[in-house]
C-alpha positions in Angstrom: 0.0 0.0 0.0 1.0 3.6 -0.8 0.0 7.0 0.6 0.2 9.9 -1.7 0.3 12.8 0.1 -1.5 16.5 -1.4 -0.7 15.1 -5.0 -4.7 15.1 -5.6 -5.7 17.9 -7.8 -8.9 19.2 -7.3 -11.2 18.4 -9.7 -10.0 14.6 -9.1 -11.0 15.1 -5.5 -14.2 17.0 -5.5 -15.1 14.3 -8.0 -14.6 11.8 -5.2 -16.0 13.4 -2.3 -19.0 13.9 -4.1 -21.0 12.2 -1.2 -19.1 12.9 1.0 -19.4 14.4 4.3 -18.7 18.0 4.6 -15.1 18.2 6.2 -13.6 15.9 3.8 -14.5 18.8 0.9 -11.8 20.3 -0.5 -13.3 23.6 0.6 -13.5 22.8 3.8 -9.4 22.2 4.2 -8.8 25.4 1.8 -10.7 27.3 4.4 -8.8 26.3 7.2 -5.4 26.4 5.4 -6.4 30.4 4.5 -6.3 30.4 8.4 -3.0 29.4 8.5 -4.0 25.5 9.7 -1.7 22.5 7.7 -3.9 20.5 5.7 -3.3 17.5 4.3 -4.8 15.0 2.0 -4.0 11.8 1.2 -5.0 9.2 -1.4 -4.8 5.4 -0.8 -3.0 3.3 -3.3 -3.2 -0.3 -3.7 -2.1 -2.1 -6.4 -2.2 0.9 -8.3 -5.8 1.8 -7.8 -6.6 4.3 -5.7 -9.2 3.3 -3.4 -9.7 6.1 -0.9 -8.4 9.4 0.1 -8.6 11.4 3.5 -8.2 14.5 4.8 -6.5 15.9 7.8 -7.0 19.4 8.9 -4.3 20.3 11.8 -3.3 23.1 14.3 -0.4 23.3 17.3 -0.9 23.1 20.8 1.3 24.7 23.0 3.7 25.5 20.2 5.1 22.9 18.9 2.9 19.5 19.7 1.3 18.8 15.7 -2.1 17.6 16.2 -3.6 16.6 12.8 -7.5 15.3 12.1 -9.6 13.1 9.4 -13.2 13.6 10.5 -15.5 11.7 8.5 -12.9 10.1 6.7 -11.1 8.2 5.4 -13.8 8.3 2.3 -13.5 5.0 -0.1 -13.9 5.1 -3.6 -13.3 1.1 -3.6 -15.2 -1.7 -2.3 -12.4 -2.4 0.1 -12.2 -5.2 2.7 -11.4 -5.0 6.0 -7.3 -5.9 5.9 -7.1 -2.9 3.2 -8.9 -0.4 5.5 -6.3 -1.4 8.5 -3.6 -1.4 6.6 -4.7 2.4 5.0 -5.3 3.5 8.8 -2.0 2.1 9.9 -0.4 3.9 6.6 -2.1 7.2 7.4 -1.4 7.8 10.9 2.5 6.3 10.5 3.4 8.7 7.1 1.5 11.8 7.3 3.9 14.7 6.4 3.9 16.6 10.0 6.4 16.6 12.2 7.2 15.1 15.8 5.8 15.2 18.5 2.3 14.9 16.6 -1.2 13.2 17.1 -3.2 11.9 14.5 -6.8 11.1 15.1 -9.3 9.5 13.0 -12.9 9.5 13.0 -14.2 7.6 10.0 -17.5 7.9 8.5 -18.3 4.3 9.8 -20.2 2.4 12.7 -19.3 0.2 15.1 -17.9 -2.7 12.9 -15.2 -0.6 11.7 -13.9 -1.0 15.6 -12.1 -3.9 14.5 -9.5 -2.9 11.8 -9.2 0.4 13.7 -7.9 -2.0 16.8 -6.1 -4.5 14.3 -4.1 -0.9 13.1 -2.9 -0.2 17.0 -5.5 2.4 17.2 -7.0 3.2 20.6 -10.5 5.1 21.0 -10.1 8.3 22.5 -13.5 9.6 21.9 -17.0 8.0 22.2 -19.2 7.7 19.1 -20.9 10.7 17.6 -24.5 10.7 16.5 -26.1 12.4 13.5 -29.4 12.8 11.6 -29.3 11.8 8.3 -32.5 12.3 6.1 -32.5 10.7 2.2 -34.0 12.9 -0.2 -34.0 10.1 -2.9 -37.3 9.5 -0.9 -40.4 10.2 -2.3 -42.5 13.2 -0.6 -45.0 10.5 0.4 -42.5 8.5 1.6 -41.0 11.0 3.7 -44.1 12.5 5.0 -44.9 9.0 6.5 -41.3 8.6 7.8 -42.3 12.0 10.5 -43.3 11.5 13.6 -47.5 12.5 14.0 -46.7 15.6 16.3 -43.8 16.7 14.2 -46.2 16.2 10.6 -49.5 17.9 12.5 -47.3 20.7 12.8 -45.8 21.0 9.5 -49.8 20.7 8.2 -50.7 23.6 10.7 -48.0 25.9 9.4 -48.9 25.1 5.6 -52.2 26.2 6.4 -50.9 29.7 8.2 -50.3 32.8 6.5 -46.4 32.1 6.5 -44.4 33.2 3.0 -40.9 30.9 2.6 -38.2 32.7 0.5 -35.2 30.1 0.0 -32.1 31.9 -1.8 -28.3 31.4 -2.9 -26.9 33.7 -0.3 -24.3 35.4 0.2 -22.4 36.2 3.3 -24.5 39.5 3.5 -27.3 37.9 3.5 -26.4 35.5 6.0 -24.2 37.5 8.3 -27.1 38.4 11.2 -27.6 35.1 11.3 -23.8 33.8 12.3 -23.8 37.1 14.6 -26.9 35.4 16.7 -24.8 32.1 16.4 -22.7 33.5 17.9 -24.2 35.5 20.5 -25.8 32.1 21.5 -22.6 30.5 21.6 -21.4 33.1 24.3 -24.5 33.0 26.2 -25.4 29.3 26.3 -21.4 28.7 27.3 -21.3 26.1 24.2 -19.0 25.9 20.9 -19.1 24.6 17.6 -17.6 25.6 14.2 -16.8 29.3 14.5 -19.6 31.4 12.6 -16.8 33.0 10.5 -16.3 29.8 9.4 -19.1 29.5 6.8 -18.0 32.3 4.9 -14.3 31.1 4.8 -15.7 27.8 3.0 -18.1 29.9 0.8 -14.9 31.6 -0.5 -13.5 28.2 -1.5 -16.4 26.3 -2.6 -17.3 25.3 -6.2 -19.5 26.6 -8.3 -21.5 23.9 -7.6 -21.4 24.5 -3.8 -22.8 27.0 -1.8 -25.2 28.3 1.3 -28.6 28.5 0.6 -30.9 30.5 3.6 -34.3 29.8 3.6 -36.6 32.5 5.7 -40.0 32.3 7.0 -41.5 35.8 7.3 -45.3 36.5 8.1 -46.4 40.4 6.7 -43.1 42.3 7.9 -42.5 40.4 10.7 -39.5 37.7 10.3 -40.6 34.2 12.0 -37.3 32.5 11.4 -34.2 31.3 9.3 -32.4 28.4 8.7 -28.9 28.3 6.8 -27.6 25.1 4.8 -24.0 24.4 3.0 -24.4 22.3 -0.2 -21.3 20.4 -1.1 -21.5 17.6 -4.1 -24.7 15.4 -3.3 -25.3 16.2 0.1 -26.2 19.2 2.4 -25.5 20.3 6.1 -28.2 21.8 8.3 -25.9 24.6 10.1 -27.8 26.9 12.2 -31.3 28.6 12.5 -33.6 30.8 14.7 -37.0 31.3 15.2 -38.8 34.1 17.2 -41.2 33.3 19.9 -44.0 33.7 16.8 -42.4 31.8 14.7 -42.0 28.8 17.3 -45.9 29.5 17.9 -46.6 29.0 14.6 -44.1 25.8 13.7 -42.2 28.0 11.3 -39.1 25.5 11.5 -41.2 22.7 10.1 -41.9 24.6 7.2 -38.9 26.0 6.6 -37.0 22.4 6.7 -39.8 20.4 4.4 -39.5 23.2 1.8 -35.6 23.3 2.1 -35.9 19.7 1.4 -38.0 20.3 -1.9 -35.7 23.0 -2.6 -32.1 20.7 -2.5 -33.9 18.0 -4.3 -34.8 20.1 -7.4 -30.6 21.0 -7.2 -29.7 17.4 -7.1 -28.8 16.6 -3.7 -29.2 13.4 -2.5 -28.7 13.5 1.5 -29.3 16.0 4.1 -27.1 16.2 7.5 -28.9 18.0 10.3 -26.5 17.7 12.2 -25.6 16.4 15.9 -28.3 14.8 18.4 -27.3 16.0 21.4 -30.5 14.4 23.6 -28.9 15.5 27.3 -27.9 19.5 26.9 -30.2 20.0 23.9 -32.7 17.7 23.9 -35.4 19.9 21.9 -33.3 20.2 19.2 -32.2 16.5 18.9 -36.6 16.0 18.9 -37.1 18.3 15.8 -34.4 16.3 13.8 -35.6 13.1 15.2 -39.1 13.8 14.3 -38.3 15.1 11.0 -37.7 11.6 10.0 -34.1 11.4 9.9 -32.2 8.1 10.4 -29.9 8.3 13.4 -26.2 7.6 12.1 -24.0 6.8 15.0 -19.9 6.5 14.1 -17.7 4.7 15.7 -15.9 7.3 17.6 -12.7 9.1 17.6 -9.4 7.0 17.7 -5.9 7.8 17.6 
């Protein structure tokens, strides 16, 4: 087995992260590298076919301790068996181009079952498994509307049949830019953090031309219910962030504004929705709406370095 290290060009790798998850984009690395963090990216060899490629996105603790990550990752392009994916991880984490004293941590876009190669590789699970909410919009409407839980559909009927107007739009980071500032305003207040706000604007700068964020906004007369903002990247999307005023929640402006999103990314192609993290103990609510939505419940199989 070989690793190639940042010998992809781009349009071979966008063409192979296609459905991928978000932080294995191209973008998403190009954003962070703008930022002065090392990425890397990797192709996996074997036999002369390349049959995967990851990315790791890095920064230094303490000034001079390397620590590099492949989240959702590595992504294979091959129908690989187990051997090749332990070998690939051993590869990875032995002849990525930083230098000592590093960490390298994997999180693969995997369950469970990939615990065993990740052991057979000398791996060690440093994080417990992470949980997301995964709708397929290859479903028919019917199909999906059955898939909702009864509260969460009665809603979504209710605020179809209120005087609510949806406006989805290509936006730009004008357009989005009150919404990151509540992010991050939340952030602050709540004592909680994710991706930094600014973030989504770095990756809009990199994306294709086939990528993007798209805002959709439920308003009622002049008064603004609520907003949601999504990243499109190759077949799928990412829910990122939204709001909703105490009318809007009154009225179930959310519901709207995700079943129309989900009409709206269809129409441009994609194939699977990411809403993100279920976090059922600090933000239980939240992990409900997704839930309820329909969405399957993808848990990975952790963290391991």
């Amino acid at each position: 087995m070989e690793i190639r290290w940042n010998e992809t060009p781009r349009k071979t790798w966008d063409q192979a992260m296609r459905r991928a998850a978000w932080p294995q984009g191209w973008a998403y690395g190009a954003a962070l590298a703008r930022e002065g963090r090392p990425v890397h990216r990797a192709a996996i060899v074997e036999d002369g076919e390349t049959v995967g490629y990851a990315q790791f996105t890095g920064r230094r603790f303490l000034g001079r301790v390397h620590v590099s990550t492949c989240t959702r990752g590595p992504v294979w392009t091959a129908d690989v068996g187990a051997a090749t994916r332990r070998e690939a991880y051993r590869a990875l984490r032995q002849t990525i181009p930083l230098p000592w004293p590093r960490g390298v941590f994997m999180t693969p876009d995997a369950d469970g079952a990939e615990d065993e190669p990740l052991r057979a590789a000398r791996l060690r699970q440093v994080m417990s498994p992470y949980s997301t909410a995964i709708l397929d919009l290859t479903t028919p409407d019917d199909d999906l509307l059955r898939a909702m839980q009864g509260k969460w559909r009665n809603r979504l009927r209710r605020a179809e049949d209120a005087a609510i107007k949806v406006t989805i739009t290509a936006a730009k980071p004008g357009a989005y830019a009150w919404l990151l500032e509540e992010e991050a305003a939340q952030q602050r207040s709540r004592r909680y953090r994710t991706m930094p706000p600014a973030m989504v604007a770095a990756w809009q700068v990199q994306a294709s031309a086939q990528e993007g964020v798209m805002l959709a906004t439920a308003t009622r007369g002049a008064e603004k219910l609520g907003s949601m903002l999504f990243l499109t990247h190759g077949a799928g999307a990412l829910y990122h962030f939204g709001l909703a005023s105490a009318a809007g929640r009154a009225v179930n402006a959310h519901n709207l504004l995700l079943w129309r999103m989900v009409k709206a990314l269809r129409k441009k192609g994609v194939e699977s929705l990411d809403l993100g993290g279920l976090d059922t103990v600090d933000h239980p609510g939240i992990a409900r709406f997704k839930l309820g939505s329909g969405a399957k419940v993808k848990t990975l199989c952790g963290t391991w370095c």
